[in-house]
C-alpha positions in Angstrom: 2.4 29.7 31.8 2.1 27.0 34.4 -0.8 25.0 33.1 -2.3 25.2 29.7 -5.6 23.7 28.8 -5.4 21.1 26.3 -7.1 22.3 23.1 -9.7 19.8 21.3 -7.4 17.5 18.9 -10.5 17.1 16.3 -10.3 19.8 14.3 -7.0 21.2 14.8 -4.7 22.7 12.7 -1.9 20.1 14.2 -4.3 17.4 13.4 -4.2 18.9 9.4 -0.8 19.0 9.9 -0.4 15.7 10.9 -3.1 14.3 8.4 -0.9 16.3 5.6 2.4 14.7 6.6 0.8 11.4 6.3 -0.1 12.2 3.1 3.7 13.6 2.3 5.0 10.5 3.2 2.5 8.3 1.2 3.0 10.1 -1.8 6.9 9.9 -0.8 6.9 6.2 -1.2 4.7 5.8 -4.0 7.2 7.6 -6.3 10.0 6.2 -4.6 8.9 2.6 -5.7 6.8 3.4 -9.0 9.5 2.5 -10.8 10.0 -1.2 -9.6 6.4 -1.3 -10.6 6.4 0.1 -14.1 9.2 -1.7 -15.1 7.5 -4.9 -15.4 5.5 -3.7 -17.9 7.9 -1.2 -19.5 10.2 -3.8 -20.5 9.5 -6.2 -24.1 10.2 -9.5 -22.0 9.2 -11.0 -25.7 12.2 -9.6 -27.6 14.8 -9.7 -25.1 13.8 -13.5 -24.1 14.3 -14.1 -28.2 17.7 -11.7 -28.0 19.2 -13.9 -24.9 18.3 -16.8 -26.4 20.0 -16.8 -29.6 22.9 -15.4 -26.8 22.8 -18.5 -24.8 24.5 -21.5 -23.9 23.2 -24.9 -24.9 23.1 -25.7 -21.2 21.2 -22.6 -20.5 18.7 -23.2 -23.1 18.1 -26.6 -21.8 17.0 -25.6 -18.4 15.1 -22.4 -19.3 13.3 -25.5 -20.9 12.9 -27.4 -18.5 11.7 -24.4 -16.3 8.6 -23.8 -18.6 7.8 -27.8 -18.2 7.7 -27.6 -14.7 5.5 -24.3 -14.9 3.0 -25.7 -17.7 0.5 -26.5 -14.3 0.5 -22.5 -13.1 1.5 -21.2 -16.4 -2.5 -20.0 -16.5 -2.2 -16.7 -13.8 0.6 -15.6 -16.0 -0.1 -13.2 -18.4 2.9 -10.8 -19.5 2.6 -7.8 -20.7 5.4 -6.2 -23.3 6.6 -2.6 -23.4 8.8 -1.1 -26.2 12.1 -1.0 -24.1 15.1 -3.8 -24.6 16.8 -3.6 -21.5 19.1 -6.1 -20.1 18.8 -7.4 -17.2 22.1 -5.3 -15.7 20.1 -2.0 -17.1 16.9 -3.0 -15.5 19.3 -3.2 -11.8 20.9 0.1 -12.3 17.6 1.9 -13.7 16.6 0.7 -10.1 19.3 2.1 -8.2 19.6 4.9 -9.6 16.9 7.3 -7.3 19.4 5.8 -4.6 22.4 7.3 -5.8 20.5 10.9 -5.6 18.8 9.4 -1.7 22.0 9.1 -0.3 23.7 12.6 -0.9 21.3 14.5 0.9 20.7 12.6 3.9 23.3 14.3 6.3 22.8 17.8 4.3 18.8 18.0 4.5 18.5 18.6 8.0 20.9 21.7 7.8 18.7 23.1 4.6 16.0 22.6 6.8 17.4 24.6 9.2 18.2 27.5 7.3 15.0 27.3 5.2 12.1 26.0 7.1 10.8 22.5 7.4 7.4 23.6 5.0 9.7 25.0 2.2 12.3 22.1 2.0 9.2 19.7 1.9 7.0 21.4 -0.5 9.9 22.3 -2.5 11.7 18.9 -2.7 8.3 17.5 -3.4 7.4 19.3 -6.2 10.5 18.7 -8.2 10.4 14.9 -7.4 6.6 15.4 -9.4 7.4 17.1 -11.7 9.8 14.7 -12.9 8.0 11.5 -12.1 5.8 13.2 -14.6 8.7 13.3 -17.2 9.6 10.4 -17.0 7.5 8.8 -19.9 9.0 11.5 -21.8 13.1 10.8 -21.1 12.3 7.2 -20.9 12.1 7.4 -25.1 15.5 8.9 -25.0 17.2 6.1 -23.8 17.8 4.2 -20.2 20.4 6.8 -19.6 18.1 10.5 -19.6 15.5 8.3 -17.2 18.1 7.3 -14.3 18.8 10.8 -14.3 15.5 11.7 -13.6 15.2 8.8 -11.3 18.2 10.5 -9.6 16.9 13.5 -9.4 13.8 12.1 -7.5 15.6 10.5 -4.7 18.8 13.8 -4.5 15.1 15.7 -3.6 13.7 12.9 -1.2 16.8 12.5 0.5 15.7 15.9 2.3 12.5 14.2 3.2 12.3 13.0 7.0 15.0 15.4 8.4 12.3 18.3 7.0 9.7 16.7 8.6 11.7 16.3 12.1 12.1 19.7 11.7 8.5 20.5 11.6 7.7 18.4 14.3 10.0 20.1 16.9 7.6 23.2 16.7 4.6 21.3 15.7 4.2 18.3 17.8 3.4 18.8 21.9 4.5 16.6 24.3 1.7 15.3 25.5 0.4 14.1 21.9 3.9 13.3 19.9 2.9 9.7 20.2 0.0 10.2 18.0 0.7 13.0 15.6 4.0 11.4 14.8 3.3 8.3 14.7 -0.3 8.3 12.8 1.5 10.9 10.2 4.7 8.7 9.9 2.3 5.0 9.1 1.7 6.7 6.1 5.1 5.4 4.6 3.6 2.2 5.0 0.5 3.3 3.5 2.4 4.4 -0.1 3.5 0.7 -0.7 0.2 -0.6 0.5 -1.7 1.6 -2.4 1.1 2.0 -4.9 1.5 -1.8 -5.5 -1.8 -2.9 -6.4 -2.7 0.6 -8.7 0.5 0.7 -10.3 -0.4 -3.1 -11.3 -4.0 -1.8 -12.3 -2.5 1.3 -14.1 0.1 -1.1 -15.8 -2.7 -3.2 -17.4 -5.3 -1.0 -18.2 -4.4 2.8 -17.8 -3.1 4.9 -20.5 0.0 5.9 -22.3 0.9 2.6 -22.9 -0.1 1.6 -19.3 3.0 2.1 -18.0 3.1 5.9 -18.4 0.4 6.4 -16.5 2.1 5.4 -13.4 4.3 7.7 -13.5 1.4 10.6 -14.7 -1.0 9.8 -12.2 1.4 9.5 -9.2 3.5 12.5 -10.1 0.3 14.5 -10.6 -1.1 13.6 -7.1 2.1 14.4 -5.4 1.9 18.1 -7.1 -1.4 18.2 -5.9 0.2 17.7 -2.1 2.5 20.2 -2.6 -0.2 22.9 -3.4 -2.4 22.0 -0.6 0.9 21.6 1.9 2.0 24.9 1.0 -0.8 26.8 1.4 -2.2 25.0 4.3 1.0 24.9 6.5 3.7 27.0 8.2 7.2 26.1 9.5 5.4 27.5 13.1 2.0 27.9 14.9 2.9 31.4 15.5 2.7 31.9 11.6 -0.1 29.9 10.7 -3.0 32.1 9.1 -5.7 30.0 10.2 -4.6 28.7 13.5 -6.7 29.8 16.8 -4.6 32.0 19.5 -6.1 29.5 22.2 -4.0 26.1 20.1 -1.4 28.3 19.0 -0.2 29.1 22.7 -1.1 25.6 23.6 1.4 24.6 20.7 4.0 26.9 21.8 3.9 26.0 25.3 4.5 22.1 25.2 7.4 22.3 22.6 9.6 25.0 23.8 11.7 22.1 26.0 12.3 20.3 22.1 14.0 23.3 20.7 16.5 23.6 23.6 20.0 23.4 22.6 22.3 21.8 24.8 25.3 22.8 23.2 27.4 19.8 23.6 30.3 18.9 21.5 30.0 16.5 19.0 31.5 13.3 19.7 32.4 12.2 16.0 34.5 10.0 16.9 32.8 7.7 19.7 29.5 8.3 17.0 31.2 6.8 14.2 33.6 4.0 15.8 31.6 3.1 19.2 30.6 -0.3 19.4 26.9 0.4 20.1 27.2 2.6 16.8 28.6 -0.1 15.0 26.2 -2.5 15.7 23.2 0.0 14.4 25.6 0.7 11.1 25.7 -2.6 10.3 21.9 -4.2 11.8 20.7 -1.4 9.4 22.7 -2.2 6.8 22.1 -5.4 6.7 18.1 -5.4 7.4 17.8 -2.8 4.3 19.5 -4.6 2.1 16.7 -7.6 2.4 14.1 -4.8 2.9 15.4 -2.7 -0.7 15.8 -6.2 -2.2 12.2 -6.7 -1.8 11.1 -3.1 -2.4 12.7 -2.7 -5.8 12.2 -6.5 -7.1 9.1 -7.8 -5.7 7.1 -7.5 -8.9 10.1 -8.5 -11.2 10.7 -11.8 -8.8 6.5 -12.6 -9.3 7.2 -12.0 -12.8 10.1 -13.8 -13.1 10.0 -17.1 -11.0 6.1 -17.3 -9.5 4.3 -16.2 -12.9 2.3 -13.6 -11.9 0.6 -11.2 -14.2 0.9 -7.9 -13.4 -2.2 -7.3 -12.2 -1.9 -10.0 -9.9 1.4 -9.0 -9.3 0.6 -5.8 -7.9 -2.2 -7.1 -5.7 0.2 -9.5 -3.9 2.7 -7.7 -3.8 0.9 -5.1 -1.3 0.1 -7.9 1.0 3.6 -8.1 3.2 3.5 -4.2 3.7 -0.2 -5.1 5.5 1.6 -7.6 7.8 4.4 -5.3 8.0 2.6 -2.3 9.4 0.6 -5.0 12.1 4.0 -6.0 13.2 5.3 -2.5 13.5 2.9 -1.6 15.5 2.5 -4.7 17.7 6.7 -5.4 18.2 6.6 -1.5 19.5 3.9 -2.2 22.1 5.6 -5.5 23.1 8.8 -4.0 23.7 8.0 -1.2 25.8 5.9 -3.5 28.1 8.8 -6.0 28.2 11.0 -2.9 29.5 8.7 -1.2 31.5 7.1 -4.5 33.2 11.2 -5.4 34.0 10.8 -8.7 32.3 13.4 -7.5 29.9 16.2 -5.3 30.3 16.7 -2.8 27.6 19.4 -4.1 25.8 17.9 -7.7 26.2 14.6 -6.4 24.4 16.3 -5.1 21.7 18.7 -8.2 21.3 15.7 -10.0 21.6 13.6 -8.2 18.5 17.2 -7.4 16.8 16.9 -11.6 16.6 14.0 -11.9 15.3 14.2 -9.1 13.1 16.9 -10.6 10.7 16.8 -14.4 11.8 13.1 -14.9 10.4 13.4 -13.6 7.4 16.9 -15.5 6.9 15.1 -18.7 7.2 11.8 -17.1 5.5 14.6 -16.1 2.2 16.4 -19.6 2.3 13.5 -21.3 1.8 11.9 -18.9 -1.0 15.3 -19.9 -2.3 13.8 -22.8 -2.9 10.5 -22.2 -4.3 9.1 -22.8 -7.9 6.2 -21.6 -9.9 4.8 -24.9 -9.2 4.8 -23.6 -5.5 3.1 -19.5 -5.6 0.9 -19.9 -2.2 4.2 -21.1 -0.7 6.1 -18.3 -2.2 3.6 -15.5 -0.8 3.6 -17.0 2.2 7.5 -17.3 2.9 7.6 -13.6 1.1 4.7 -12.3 3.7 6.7 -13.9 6.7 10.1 -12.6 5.2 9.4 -8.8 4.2 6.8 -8.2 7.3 9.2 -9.7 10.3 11.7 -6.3 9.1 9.4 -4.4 10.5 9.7 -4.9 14.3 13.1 -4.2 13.9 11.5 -0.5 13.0 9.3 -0.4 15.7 11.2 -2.4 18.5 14.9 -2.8 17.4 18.2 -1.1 15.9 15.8 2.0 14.8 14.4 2.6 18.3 18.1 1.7 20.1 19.4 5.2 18.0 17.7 7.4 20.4 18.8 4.9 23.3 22.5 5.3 23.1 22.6 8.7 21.6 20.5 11.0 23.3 20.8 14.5 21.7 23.0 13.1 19.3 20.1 10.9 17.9 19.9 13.0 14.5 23.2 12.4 13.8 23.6 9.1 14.4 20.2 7.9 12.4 21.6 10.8 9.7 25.2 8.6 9.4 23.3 4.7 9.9 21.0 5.9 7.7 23.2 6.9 4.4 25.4 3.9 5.3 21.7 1.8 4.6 21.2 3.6 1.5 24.4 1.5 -0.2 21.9 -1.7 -0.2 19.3 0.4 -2.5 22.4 1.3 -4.8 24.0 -2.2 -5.1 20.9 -5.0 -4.4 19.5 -3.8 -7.7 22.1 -4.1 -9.8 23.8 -7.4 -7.9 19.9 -8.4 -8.9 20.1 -7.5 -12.5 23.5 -9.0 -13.3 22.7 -12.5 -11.6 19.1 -13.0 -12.7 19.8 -12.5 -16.8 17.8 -15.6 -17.6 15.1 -14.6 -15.0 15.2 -18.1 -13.8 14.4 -20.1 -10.6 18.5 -21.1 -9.8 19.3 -17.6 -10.2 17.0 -16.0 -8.2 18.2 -18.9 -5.5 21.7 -16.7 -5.2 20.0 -14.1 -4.6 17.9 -15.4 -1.9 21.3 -17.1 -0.4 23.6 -13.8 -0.8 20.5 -12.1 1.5 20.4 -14.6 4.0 24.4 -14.3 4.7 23.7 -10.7 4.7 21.1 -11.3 7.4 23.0 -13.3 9.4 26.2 -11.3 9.5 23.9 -8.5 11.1 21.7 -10.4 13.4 24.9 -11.9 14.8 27.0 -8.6 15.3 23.9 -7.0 16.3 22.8 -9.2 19.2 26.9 -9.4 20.3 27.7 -6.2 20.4 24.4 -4.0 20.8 23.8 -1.5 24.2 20.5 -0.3 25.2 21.8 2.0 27.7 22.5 6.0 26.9 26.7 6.3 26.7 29.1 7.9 28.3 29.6 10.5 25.1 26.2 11.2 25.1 25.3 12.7 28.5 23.8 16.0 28.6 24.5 17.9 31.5 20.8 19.4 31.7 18.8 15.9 32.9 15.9 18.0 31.8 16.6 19.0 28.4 17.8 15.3 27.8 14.9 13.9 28.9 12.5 16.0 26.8 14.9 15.5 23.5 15.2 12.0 24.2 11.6 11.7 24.2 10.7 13.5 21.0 13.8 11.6 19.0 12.4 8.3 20.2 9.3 9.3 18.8 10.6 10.4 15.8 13.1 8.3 14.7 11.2 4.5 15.7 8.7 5.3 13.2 11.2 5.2 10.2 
């Protein structure tokens, strides 16, 4: 089959498929950060302020005083909101990290179940039990912080399977000449779940029901389990088993991805994967990037709360804002940097030294001087929060993410599998480094935080731009140019849209 005509892309059913993955991945994200959301409003700031109060130092009390002086002037847009739970601020951190202790044990192992299972029933099945319980959750959060971090676990031990089950489907669903825009359009809807989940779970947390906060947790779980219904009926793990697909798209399908599910054989290289330089440099730019991008993900709300004086409807509303810049930059850094390589302005590794820099080195500066910031100063503080959470993102769409596929070739799913569990410590620890050093929820205490990110950021831009390669190594060589070249391609693809 020499040439294949190119089947209308609107309708298709790998336009639905695509539409549907975006949706996956919205829902994805809102229940992986509904719970940095709700906890604003779950908590009775009221009673515990009064409980660490009678707990504190003289010298403590004298400057949460002189904290709520300074914020007389703003003290107007903040209007808390108290829910019946008591929870220290150390709780609060590991009720946070607890879906990431569940994330990071089935990175590695969800591509393999998705192997053996199919792509469309690791996804609707992970899915669903994620729903169903976010949907519990009101219900184990009565029982004590303990019975809802294991539900939060359980969430993130069934998201962890997420994005190597929906590689998976890709390879048989995604033809060359369109990957660009059914991966990409379908993977922008990560983006998309912090962009709606912020400002509703705000909204929800104010006005909806079950106390406000429950109904964050009922209304996203119940439109994830709606997904899952419409996924699984309206999906297969191929085109050739499809029940609605026409024969003329299905062999169109078929045709263009047969060179993405060549195997190539090779040997893995564990040892070049794990201790190369070029490796190392990923490890730790990722590492270091998500710990400022989890920091911000699970404490955004609780830092408006805490030091701008944001209600939570506010709150949410704001909060959304960097994720709009960050999805602009995304895009723009990824269009940049292949004209940069392609025009020869820019060699390869230069482009990504060049967007590895400004990756981590804006938002250092943009988290030293939120460091700074008061309630007397909240414009400034969105501002410097815009600039520092939405500069991450070109390292997504133009840096460390993209350089996987570079380096590794056909070894690109391993290599994003291993940089990627090493970048889900940061959601484990930030949270509860957050919790133990912000007890008194004020301004100086939020300032270590700020600083401890910055070093963080620094370490990585540093080792990043030093020791980072942009050229495929030695290890990773396929002897078939042509099968290297079509699963370098699709991993690209794939992978700089994370």
């Amino acid at each position: 089959m020499e040439s294949t005509k190119i089947p209308r892309l609107f309708p298709s059913i790998r336009l639905l498929m695509s539409i549907l993955i975006f949706l996956g991945y919205c829902f994805q994200y809102m229940l992986k950060i509904n719970m940095s959301i709700a906890i604003v409003c779950m908590v009775n700031n009221t009673a515990l302020g009064i409980l660490n109060y009678k707990n504190t130092t003289d010298a403590s009390q004298s400057t949460d005083l002189e904290s709520s002086d300074q914020c007389a002037s703003t003290i107007s847009h903040h209007k808390p909101i108290d829910g019946p739970f008591t929870w220290q601020k150390s709780t609060q951190g590991f009720i946070l990290s607890s879906y990431f202790y569940g994330y990071i044990l089935t990175q590695l192992p969800g591509g393999f179940i998705s192997y053996k299972l199919g792509g469309k029933n690791v996804l609707t099945i992970t899915m669903l039990i994620a729903s169903i319980f976010t949907l519990l959750i009101p219900l184990f959060a009565k029982f004590g912080a303990v019975p809802l971090m294991i539900c939060r676990f359980i969430v993130g031990l069934a998201h962890g399977a997420f994005w190597p089950s929906v590689s998976s489907l890709w390879i048989f669903w995604a033809p060359s000449p369109e990957r660009s825009r059914l991966v990409g359009s379908a993977s922008a809807g990560s983006w998309m779940g912090n962009i709606i989940a912020l400002p509703l779970g705000g909204y929800l947390c104010a006005n909806g029901f079950a106390g406000g906060w429950g109904s964050i947790f009922y209304v996203f779980g119940f439109i994830c389990f709606l997904w899952c219904v419409a996924f699984f009926f309206l999906t297969s793990d191929r085109p050739e088993h499809h029940r609605f697909i026409s024969d003329t798209e299905k062999e169109y399908i078929i045709h263009e991805t047969k060179s993405s599910q060549n195997n190539t054989n090779m040997k893995t290289p564990w040892k070049c994967i794990l201790f190369s330089k070029a490796c190392l440099a990923i490890y730790v730019a990722h590492f270091c990037s998500n710990w400022g991008i989890y920091l911000f993900l699970t404490q955004l709300p609780t830092f408006l709360k805490d030091v701008l004086k944001f209600d939570i409807k506010s709150n949410g509303l704001i909060s959304a804002v960097p994720y709009i810049a960050s999805s602009l930059l995304n895009l723009s850094s990824s269009i940049i940097s292949d004209k940069l390589v392609t025009s020869g302005k820019l060699s390869r590794t230069n482009t990504r030294r060049l967007f590895g820099f400004i990756g981590l080195f804006v938002p250092l500066v943009s988290v030293i001087a939120l460091s700074f910031v008061t309630c007397k100063q909240p414009t400034l503080g969105i501002i410097l929060l815009v600039i520092g959470i939405s500069f991450t993102a070109v390292l997504w769409g133009a840096g460390h993410l993209v350089n996987i596929n570079e380096i590794s070739g056909p070894f690109s799913g391993i290599v994003f599998g291993v940089s990627n569990t090493l970048a889900t410590i940061p959601g484990i620890v930030a949270p509860y480094v957050v919790g133990v050093l912000t007890k008194n929820e004020s301004q100086k205490e939020w300032q270590i935080v700020f600083i401890i990110c910055a070093v963080i950021f620094l370490i990585g831009g540093v080792f990043y731009c030093v020791f980072c390669d942009g050229q495929i190594q030695e290890w990773a060589k396929s002897k078939n140019p042509k099968v290297k070249k079509e699963n370098h391609e699709y991993d690209n693809e794939a992978i700089s849209k994370f």
